[in-house]
Backbone as ProteinMPNN parsed JSONL, in Angstrom:
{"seq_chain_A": "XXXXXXXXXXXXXXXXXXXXXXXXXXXXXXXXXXXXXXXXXXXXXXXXXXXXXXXXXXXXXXXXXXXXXXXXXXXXXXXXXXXXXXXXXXXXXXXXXXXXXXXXXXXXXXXXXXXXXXXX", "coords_chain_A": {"N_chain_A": [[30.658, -20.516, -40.72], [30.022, -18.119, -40.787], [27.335, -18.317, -39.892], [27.339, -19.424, -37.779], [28.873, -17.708, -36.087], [26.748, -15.642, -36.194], [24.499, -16.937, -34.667], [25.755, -17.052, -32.18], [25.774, -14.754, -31.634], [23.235, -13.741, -31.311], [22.597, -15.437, -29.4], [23.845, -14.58, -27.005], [22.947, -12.081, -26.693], [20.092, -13.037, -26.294], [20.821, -13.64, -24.045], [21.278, -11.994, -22.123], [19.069, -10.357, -22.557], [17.32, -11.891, -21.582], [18.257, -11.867, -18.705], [17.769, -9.032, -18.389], [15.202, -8.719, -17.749], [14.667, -10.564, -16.182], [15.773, -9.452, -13.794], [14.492, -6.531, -13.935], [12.126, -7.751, -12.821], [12.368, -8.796, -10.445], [13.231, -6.264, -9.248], [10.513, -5.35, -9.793], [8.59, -6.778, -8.273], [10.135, -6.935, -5.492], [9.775, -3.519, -5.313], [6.467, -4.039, -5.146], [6.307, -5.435, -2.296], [7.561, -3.897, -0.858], [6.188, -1.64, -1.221], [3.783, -2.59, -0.131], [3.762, -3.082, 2.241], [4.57, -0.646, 3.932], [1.773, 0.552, 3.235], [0.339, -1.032, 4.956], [1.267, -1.109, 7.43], [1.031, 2.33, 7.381], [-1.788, 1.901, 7.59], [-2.329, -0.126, 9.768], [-1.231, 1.828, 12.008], [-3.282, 3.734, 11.816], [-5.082, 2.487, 12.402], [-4.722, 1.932, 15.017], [-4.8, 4.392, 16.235], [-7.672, 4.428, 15.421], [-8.497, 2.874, 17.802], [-7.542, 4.049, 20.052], [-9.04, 6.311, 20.136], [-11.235, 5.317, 20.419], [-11.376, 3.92, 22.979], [-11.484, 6.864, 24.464], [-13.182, 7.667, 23.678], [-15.26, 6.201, 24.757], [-14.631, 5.956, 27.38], [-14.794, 9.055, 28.086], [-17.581, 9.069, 28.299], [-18.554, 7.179, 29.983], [-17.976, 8.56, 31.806], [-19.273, 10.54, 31.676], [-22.193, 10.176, 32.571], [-25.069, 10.102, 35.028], [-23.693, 12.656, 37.456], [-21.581, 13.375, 36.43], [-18.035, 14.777, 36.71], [-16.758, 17.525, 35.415], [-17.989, 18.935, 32.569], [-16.513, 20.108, 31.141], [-14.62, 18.213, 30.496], [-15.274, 16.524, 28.972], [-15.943, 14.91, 25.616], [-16.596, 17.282, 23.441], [-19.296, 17.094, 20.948], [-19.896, 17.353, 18.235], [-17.615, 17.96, 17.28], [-15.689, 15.662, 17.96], [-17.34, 14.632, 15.889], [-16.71, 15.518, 13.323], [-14.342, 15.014, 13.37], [-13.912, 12.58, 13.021], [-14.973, 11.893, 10.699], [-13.321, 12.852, 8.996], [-11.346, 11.682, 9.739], [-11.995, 9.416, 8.332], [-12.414, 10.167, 5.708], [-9.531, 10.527, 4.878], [-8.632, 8.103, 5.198], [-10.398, 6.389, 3.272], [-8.805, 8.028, 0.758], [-6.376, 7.065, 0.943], [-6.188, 4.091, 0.78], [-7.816, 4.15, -1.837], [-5.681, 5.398, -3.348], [-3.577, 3.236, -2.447], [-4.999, 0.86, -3.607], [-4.508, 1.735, -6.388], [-1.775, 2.431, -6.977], [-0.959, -0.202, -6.699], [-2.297, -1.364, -8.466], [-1.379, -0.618, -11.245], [1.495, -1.529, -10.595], [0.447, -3.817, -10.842], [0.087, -4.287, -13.467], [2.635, -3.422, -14.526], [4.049, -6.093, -14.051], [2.494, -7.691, -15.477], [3.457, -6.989, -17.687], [6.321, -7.38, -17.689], [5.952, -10.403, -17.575], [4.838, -10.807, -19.863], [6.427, -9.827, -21.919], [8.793, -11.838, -21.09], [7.342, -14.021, -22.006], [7.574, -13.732, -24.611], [9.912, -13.483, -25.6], [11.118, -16.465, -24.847]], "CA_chain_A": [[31.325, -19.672, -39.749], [29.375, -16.577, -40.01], [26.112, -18.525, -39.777], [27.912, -19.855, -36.184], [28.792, -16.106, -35.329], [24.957, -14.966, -35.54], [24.194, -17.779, -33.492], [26.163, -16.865, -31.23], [25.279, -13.23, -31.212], [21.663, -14.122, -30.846], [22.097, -16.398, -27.676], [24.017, -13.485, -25.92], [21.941, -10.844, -26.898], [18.736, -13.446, -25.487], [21.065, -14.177, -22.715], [21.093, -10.13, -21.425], [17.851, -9.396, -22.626], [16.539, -12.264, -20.29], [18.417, -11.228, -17.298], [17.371, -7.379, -17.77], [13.956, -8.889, -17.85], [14.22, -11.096, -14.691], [15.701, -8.271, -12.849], [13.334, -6.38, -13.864], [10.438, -8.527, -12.386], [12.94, -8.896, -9.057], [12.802, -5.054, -8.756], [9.113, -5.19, -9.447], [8.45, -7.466, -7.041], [10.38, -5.891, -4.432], [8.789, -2.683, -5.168], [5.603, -4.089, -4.486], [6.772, -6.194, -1.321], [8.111, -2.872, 0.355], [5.052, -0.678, -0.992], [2.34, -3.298, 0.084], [4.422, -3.053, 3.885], [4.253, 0.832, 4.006], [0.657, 0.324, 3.421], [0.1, -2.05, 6.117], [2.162, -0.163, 8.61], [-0.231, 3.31, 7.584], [-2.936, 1.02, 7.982], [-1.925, -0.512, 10.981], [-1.403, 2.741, 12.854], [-4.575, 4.254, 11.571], [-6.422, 1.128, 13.176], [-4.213, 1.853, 16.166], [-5.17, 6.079, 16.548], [-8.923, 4.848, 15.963], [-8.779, 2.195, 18.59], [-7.427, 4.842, 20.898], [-10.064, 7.237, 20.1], [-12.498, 4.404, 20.735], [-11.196, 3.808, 24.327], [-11.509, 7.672, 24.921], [-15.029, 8.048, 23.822], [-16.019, 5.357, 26.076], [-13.835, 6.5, 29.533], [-15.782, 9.918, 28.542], [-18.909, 8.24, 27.898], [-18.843, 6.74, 31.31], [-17.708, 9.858, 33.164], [-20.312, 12.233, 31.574], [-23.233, 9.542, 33.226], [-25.546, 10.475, 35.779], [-23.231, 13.217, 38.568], [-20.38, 13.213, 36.067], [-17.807, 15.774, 37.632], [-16.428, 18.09, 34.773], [-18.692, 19.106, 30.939], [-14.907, 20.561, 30.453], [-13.428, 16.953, 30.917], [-15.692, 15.306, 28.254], [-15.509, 15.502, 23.935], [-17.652, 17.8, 22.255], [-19.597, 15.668, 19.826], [-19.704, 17.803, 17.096], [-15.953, 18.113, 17.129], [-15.684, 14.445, 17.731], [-18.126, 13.72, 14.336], [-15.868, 15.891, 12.202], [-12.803, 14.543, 13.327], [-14.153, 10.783, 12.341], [-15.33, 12.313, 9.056], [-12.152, 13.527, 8.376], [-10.432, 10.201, 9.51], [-12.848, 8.235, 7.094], [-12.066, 10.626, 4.366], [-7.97, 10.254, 5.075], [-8.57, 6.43, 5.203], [-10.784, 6.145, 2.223], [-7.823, 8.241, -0.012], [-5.168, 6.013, 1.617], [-6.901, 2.906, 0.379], [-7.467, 4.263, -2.932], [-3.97, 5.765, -3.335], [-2.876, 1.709, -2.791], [-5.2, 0.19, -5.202], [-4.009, 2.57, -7.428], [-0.798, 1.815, -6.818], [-1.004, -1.941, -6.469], [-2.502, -1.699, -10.109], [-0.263, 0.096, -11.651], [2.603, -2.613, -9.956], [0.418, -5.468, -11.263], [0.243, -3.944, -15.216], [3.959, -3.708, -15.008], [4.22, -6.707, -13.628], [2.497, -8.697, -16.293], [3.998, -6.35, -19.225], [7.701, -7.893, -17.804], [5.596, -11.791, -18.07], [4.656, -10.519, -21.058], [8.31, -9.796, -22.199], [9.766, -12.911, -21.095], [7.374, -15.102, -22.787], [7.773, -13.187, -25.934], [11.255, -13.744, -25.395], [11.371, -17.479, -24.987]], "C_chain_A": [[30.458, -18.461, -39.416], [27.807, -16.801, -39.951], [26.117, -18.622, -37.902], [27.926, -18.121, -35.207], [27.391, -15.405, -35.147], [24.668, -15.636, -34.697], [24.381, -17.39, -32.151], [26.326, -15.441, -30.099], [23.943, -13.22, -30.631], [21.792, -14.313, -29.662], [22.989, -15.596, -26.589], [23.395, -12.414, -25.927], [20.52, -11.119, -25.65], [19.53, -13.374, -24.39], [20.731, -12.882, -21.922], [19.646, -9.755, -21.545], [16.693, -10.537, -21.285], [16.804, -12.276, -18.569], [18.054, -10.024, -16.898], [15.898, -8.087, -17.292], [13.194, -9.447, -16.453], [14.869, -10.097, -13.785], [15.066, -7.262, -12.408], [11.973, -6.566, -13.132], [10.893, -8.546, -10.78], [12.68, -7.409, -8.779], [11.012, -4.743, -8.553], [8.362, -5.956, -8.347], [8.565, -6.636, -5.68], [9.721, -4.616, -4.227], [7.205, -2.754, -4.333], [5.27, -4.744, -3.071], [6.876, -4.655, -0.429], [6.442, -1.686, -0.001], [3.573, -1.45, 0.092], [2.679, -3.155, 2.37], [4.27, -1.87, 4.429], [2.955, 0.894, 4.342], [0.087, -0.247, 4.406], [0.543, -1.456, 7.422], [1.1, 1.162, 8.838], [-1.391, 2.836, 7.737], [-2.975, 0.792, 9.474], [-2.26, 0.561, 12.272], [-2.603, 4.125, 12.757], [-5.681, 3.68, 12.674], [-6.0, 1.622, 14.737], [-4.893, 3.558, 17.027], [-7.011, 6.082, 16.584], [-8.998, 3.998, 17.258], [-8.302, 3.528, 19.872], [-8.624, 5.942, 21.734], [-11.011, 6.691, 20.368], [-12.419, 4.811, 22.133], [-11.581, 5.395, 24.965], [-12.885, 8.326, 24.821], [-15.692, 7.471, 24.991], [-15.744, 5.404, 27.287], [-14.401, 7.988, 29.202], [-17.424, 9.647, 28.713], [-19.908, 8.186, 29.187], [-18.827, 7.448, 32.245], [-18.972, 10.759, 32.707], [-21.652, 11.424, 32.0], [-23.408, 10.695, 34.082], [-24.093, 11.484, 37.135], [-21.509, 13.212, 37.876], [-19.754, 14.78, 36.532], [-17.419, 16.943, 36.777], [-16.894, 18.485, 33.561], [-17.143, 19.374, 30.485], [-14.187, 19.593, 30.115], [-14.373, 15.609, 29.402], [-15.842, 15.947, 26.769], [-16.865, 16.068, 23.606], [-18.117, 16.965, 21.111], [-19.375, 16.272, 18.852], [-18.141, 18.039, 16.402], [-15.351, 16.511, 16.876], [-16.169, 13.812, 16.55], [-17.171, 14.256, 13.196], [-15.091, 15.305, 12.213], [-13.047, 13.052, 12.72], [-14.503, 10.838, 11.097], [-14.023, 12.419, 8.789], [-11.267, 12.291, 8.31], [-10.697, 9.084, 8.467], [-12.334, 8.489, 5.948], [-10.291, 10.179, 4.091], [-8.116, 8.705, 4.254], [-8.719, 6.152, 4.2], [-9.362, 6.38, 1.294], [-6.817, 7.391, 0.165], [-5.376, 5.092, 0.923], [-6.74, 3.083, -0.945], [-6.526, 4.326, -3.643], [-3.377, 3.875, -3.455], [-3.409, 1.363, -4.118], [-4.931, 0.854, -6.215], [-2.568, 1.625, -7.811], [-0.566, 0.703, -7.537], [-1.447, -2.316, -8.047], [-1.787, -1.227, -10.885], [1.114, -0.934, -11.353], [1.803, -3.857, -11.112], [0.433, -5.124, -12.536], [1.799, -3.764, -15.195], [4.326, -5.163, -14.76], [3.768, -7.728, -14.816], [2.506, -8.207, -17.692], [5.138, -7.241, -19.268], [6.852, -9.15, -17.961], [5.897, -11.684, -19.025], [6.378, -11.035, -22.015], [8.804, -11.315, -22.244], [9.073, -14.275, -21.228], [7.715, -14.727, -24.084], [9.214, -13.685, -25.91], [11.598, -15.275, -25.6], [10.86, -17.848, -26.169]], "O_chain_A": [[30.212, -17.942, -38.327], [27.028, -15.848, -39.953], [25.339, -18.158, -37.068], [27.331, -17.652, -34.237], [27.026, -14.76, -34.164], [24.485, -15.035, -33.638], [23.565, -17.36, -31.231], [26.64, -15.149, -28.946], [23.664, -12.706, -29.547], [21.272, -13.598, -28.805], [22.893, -15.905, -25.401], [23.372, -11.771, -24.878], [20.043, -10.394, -24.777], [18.868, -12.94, -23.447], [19.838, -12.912, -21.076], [19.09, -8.973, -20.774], [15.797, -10.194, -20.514], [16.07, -12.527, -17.614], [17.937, -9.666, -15.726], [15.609, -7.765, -16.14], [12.131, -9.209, -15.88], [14.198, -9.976, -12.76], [14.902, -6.905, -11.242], [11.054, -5.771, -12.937], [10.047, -8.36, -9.906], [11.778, -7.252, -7.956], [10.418, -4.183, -7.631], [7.51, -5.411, -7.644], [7.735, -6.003, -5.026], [9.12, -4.43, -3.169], [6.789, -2.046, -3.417], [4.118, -4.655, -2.644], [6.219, -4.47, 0.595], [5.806, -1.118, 0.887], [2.715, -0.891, 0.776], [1.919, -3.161, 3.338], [3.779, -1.905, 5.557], [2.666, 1.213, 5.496], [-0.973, 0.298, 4.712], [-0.183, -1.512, 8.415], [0.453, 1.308, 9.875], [-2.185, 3.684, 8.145], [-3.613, 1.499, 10.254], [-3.08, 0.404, 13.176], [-2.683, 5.141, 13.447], [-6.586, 4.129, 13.378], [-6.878, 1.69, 15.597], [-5.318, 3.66, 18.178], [-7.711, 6.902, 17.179], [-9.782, 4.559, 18.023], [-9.241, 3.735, 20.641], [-8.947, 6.247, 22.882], [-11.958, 7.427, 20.648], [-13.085, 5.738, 22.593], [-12.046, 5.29, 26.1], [-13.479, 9.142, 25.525], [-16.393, 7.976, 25.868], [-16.451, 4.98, 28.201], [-14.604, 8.48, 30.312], [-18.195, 10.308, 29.409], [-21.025, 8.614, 29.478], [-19.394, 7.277, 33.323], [-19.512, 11.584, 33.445], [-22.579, 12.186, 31.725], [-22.73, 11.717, 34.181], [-23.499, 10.61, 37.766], [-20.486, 13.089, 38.55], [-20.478, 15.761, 36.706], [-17.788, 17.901, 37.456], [-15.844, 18.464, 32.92], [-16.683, 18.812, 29.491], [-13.15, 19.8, 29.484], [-14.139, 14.443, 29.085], [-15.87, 17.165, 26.597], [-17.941, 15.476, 23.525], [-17.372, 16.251, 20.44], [-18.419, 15.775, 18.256], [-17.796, 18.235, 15.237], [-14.714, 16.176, 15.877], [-15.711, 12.754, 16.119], [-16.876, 13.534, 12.244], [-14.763, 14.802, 11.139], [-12.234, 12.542, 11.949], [-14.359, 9.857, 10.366], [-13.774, 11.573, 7.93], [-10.638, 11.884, 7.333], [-9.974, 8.224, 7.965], [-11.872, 7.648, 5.177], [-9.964, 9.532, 3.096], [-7.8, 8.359, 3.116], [-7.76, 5.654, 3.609], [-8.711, 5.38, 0.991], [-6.391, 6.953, -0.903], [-4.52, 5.104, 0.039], [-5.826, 2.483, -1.511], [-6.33, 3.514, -4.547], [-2.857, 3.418, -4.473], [-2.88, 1.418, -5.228], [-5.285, 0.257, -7.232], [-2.362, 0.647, -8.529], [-0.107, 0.599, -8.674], [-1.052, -3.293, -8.682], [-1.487, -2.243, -11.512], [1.827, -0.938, -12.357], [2.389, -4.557, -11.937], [1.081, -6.031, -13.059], [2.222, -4.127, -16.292], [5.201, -5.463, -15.572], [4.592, -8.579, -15.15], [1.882, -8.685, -18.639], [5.348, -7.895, -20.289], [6.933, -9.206, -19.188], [6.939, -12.168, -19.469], [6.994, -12.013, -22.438], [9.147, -11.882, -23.282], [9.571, -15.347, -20.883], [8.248, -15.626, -24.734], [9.281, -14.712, -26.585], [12.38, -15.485, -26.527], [11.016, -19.0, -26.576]]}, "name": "protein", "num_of_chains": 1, "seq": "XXXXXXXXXXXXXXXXXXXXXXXXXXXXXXXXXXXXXXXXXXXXXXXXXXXXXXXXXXXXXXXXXXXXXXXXXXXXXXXXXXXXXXXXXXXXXXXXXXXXXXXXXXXXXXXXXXXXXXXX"}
């Protein structure tokens, strides 16, 4: 009888400790599902602000040619090189900041494996 009652304590105890465990891994998951999307999105509209800035170098580009009508109407370069420095630097941290991240997600990620082979 009270060999039956541990038994039976055991296999609800495993039963909870392997649902915290897969919930666990469902939150971690998700976590990294919605962070890796964030990322992609600041990515995205990074790509989108330089492609802009592309198009606007090159429609001044073309206007400051031979009889162009305005020096007022076209980008200072030196202003223009910082600002792409500065976007590189942004970008770079951005990037890092993920793989950071993203590692940090995947070491929890195979601590809960971990767990729930130990477990079985």
């Amino acid at each position: 009888m009270a060999a039956s009652l541990h038994g039976d304590v055991a296999s609800a105890i495993g039963q909870q400790v392997e649902q915290m465990i897969m919930q666990a891994k469902k939150d971690s998951e998700a976590r990294v599902s919605h962070d890796l999307s964030a990322a992609r999105a600041q990515l995205q509209d990074m790509e989108s602000l330089i492609g802009d800035l592309t198009d606007r170098v090159a429609r001044c580009a073309r206007a400051h040619g031979p009889g162009a009508p305005d020096p007022s109407q076209t980008v200072d370069q030196a202003f223009l090189k910082q600002n792409i420095e500065h976007l590189e630097q942004k970008w770079g941290s951005e990037v890092k900041a993920l793989k950071q991240d993203l590692h940090r997600t995947i070491l929890a990620h195979n601590h809960n494996s971990d767990l729930m082979r130990h477990h079985r």
